[in-house]
N, C-alpha and C positions, 0 to 999 in steps of 0.2 A: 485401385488403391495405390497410395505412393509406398513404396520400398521400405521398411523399417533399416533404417542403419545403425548402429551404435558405434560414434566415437570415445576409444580406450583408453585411458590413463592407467594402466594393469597396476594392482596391487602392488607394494611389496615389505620386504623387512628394514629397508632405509627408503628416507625420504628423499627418492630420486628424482634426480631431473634428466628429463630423456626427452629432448627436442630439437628440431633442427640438426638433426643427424649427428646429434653430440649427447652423450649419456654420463652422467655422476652422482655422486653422493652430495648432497647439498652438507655446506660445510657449518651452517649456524640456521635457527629456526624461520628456514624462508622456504615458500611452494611457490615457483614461476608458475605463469601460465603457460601451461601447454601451447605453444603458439602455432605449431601445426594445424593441431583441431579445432585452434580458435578461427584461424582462415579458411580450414574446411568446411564449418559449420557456416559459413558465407557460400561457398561454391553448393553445397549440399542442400541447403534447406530447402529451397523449392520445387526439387523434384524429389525428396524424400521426407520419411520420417524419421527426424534427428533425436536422437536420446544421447547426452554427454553424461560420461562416467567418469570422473577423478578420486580413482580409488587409493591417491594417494593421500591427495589434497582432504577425503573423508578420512581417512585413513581404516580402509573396509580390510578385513582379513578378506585371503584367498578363499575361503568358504563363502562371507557374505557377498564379494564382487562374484561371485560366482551365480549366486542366487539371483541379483537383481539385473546380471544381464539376462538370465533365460528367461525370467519374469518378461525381458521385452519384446522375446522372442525375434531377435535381430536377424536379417537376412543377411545383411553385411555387415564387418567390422572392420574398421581401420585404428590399428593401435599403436602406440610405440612401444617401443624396448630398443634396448643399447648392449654396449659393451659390459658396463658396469650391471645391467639387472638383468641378463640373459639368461641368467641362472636359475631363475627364477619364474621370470618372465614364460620362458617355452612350456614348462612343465605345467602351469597354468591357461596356457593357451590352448594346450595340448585337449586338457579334458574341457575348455569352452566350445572347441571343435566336434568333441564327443556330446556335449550335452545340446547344442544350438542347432549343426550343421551348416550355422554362415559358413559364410564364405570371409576368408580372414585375408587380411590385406596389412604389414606392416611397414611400419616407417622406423626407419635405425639406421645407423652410423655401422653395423655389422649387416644388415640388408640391402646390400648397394650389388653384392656379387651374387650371382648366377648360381656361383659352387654351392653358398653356404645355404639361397633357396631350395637348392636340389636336395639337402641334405634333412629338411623341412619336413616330411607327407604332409603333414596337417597344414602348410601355410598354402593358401592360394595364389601368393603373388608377394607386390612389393610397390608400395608408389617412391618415387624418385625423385616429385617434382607437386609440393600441396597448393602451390600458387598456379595451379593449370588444370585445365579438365578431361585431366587424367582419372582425377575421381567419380567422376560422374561418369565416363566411358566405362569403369568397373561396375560400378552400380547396375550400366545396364546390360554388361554381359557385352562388352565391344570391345574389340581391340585391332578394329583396321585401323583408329584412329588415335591410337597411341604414342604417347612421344618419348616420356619417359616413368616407364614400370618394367618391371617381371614378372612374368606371369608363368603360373605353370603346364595347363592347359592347348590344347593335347599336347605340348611338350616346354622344356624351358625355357623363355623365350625374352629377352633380352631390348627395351628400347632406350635407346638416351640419343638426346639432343640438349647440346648444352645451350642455357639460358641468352636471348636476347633479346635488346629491342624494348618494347613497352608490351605490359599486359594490362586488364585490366580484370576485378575480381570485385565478385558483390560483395554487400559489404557485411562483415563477419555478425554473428549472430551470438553481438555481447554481454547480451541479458542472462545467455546461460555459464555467462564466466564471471560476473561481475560480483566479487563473495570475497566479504571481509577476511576470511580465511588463507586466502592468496594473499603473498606479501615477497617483500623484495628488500635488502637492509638497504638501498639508496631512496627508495619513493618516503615520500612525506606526507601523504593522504592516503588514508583507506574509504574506501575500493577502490582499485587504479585501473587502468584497460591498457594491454599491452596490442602495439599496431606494429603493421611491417609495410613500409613505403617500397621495397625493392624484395629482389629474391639473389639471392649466389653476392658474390663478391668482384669488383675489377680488378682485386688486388691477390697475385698468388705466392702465397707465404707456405713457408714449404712444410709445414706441420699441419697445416689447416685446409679441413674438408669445405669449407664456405666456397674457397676461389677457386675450385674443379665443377663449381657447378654451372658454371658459366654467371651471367648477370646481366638482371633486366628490371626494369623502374614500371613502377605504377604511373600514371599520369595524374598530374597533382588536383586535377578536379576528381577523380574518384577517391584522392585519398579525402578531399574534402568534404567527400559524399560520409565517408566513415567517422570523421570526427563529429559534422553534425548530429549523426547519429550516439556519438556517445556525449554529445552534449543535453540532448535530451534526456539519457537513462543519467544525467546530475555528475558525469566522471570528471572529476577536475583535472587529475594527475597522471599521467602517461607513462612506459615505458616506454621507448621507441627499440625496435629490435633489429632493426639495418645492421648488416655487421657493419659499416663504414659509411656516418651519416656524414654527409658533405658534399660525396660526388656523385655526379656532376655538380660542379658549386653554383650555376644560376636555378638550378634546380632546388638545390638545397635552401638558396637563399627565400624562395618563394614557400619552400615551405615550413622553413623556420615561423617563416611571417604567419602560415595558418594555423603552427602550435601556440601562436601567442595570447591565446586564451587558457591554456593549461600550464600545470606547473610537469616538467618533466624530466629524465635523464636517457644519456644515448649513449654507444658506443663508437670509438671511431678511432681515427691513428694518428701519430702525433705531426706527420708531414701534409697531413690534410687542416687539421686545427689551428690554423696561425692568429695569431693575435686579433684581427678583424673581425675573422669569424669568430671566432671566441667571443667577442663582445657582441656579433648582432645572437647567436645561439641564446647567450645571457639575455640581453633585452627582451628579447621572445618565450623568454620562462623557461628554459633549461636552467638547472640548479647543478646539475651532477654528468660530468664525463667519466667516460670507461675508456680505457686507451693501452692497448694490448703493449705492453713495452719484449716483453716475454725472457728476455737476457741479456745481462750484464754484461756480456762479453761484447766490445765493438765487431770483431771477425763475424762474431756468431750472428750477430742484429743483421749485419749488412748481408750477409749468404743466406738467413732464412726470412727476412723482413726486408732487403733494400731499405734500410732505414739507419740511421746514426744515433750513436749517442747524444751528441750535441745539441740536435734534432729535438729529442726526446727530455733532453733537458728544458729547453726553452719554451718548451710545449707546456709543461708542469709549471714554470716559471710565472708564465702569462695568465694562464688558467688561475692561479693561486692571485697573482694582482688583482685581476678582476673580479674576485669572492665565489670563481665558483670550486666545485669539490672537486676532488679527484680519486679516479680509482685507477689503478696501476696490474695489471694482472702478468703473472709469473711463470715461466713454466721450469720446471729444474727436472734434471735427466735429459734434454735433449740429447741426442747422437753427437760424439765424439765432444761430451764436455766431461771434467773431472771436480772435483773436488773443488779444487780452486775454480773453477769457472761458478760452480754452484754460488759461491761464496762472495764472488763479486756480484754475482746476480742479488742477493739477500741485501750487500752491501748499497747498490746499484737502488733498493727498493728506499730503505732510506734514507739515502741522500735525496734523494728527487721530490722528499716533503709531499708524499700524499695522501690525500687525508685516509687513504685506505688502500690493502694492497690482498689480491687476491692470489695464491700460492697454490700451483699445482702440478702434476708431474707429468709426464710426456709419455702419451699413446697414441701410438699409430692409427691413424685414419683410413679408411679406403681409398683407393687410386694420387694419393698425394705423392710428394718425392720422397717423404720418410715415412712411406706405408710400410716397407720391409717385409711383404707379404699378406698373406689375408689371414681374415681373424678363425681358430679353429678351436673357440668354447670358453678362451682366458677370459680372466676377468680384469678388465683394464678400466681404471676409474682414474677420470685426470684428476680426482681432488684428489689421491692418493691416500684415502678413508679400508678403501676396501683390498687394497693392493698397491704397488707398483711395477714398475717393467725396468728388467736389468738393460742398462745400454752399451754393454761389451766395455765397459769402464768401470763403471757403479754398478755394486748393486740391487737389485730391487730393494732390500731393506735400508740400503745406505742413502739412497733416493729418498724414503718415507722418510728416514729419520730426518735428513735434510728438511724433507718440508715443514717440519715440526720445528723444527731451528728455525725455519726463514719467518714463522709467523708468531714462535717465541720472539724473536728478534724486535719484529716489526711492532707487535703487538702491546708488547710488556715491557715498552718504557716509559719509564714515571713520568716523561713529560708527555707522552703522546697520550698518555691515561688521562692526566689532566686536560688538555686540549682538548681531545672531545670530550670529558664531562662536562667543560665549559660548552662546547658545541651545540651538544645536543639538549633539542628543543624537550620543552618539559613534557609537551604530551608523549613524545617519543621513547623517555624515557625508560618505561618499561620494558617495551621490544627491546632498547639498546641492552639494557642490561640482560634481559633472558639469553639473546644472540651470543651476548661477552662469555657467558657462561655456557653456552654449547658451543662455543670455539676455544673457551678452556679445555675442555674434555675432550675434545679431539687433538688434544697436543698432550696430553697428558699420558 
């Protein structure tokens, strides 16, 4: 008989997102897809028994997620939890361990160190790497063939190999993620399916866990094995989850050309985005960019991004000629900024005319250049919902209050009100308005 595994979305009392080795409070009425477990339910399926739990996305108390996993009696569990729901997160894993006896395997952005496993009994390990079969070596109890997990088993034990080259990965098993429930404020179709053409980053930005993980590309006929696939379950509308869709650019370009049956939106940087691509992205149904700008301060952009102002301006510029959207994302608190850096960063947001701007505070990552240490139980949430983190400048409270400011700012001018009510399409409507109002309340 195959293995029962249970892939975890663990409960909690915010609706968290905790993927890709990055954890938060979502800041308005949106549930990403898990996208971990969405590519592991590809590597897993055929030599196991898959059961997918999103007991945030149901929104299950810790008593009922607790029921319907033992109900599956899982042998293994692969879950996430973060920085921001560890709190939470352990204490319920604790008695899953008690009541199942799987074998528990997580994925987190505080899971990457040795120390904080040791400090675990009940966790068995740690995958490091969901685009490798590394999962399926767990499953079957192996680990001469390990590249990148921790295990604890007979003792601590430690593999990484950073990302490269080309992988290739079956393809994700999207019928069990495919649920009007999931949602995103940039997609413009319900149900959408979120894909990831690459793993890690080229690019090393010194706050961010993406580009320590090294980086490595799918081959574009597997990715096209996947979209076939989710053209038959009727999915029109895509996220794309690449931290940096673009590179390699003939790579890119080819597979712009196989999203051009869906409508979709992507993330990527503004030295990468130049006006060409921008317009073949656009032609090929990309509607909506994400493009990490992160600070206002030129010193600051070019020491933690290699990236310009100028850069970043003309990126927004082009984007905005050619009708598509733009999303701008923030971070305030970084290391050694103050008051006034904060401040041109807020400023920095609206000048650059985007149609939206996402606003968050700076936490330390594992093994990055501004990790500052490893994590010992804080609670660090980059929306800055649940906390923030003082930076020997700011702070903690005076960070939070900041972000409150940057998205008062950004948010609540009469002409940007107008603009998107003109914007947004009628069936939309509704989400827009509900979202407006759960991003009221977290500034309030």
């Amino acid at each position: 008989m195959k293995p029962r595994v249970l892939l975890l979305n663990p409960p909690g009392s915010y609706p968290y997102t905790r993927d890709y080795f990055c954890s938060k409070v979502a800041k308005t009425l949106y549930v990403e897809h898990p996208i971990d477990l969405v590519v592991l339910s590809g590597v897993l399926w055929q030599e196991a028994e898959i059961r997918v739990l999103d007991a945030i996305l149901r929104r299950l108390s810790p008593a009922e997620a607790l029921d319907e996993c033992a109900a599956f009696r899982p042998e293994v569990v692969f879950f996430l939890t973060g920085s921001a729901s560890a709190w939470e997160d352990f204490p319920f894993l604790e008695k899953l361990k008690a009541k199942t006896s799987a074998r528990l395997y997580g994925l987190g952005d505080i899971l990457r160190s040795e120390r904080v496993v040791e400090r675990l009994p009940w966790l068995d390990g740690a995958l490091l790497d969901f685009m490798s079969d590394d999962a399926l070596h767990l499953v079957r109890g192996e680990d001469t063939e390990l590249q990148n997990a921790i295990v604890r088993s007979p003792r601590i034990r430690k593999f990484f190999r950073a990302a490269r080259g080309e992988c290739r990965i079956p393809v994700p098993r999207h019928e069990s993620f495919i649920d009007k429930r999931y949602s995103f404020p940039f997609v413009r179709q319900l149900p959408f399916a979120s894909v990831m053409t690459d793993f890690g980053c080229p690019y090393s930005c010194a706050f961010c866990v993406n580009g320590t993980l090294g980086y490595k590309t799918r081959p574009v006929e597997n990715v096209k094995e996947e979209l076939e696939y989710l053209k038959q379950l009727g999915v029109k509308e895509l996220f794309l989850r690449d931290e940096t869709f673009g590179v390699p650019r003939p790579r890119a370009q080819t597979l712009a050309e196989a999203l051009a049956e869906f409508s979709w939106t992507c993330f990527s940087r503004a030295d990468v985005l130049d006006a060409a691509f921008l317009k073949l992205i656009r032609d090929c149904g990309c509607h909506t960019v994400i493009v990490g700008v992160e600070t206002g301060t030129a010193p600051s952009l070019r020491e933690h991004k290699n990236l310009s102002l100028e850069r970043v301006r003309e990126c927004f510029a082009d984007a905005r000629a050619l009708g598509l959207e733009t999303v701008g994302t923030f971070i305030l608190g970084l290391p050694g900024e103050d008051r006034a850096a904060a401040e041109r960063t807020i400023e920095a947001a609206v000048s650059l005319g985007c149609d939206y701007a996402s606003f968050n505070v700076f936490v330390p990552r594992a093994d990055t250049p501004l990790s500052n240490g490893e994590w010992r139980g804080e609670i660090w949430d980059q929306s800055g919902i649940l906390g923030a983190r003082a930076n020997g400048i700011l702070s903690a409270e005076e960070i939070r209050a900041l972000r409150k400011r940057a998205a008062r700012r950004f948010y609540l001018r009469p002409g940007y009100l107008i603009g998107r009510l003109r914007a947004t399409r009628l069936r939309n409507m509704g989400l827009a308005l509900r979202n407006g109002i759960r991003l009221v309340r977290t500034l309030l």
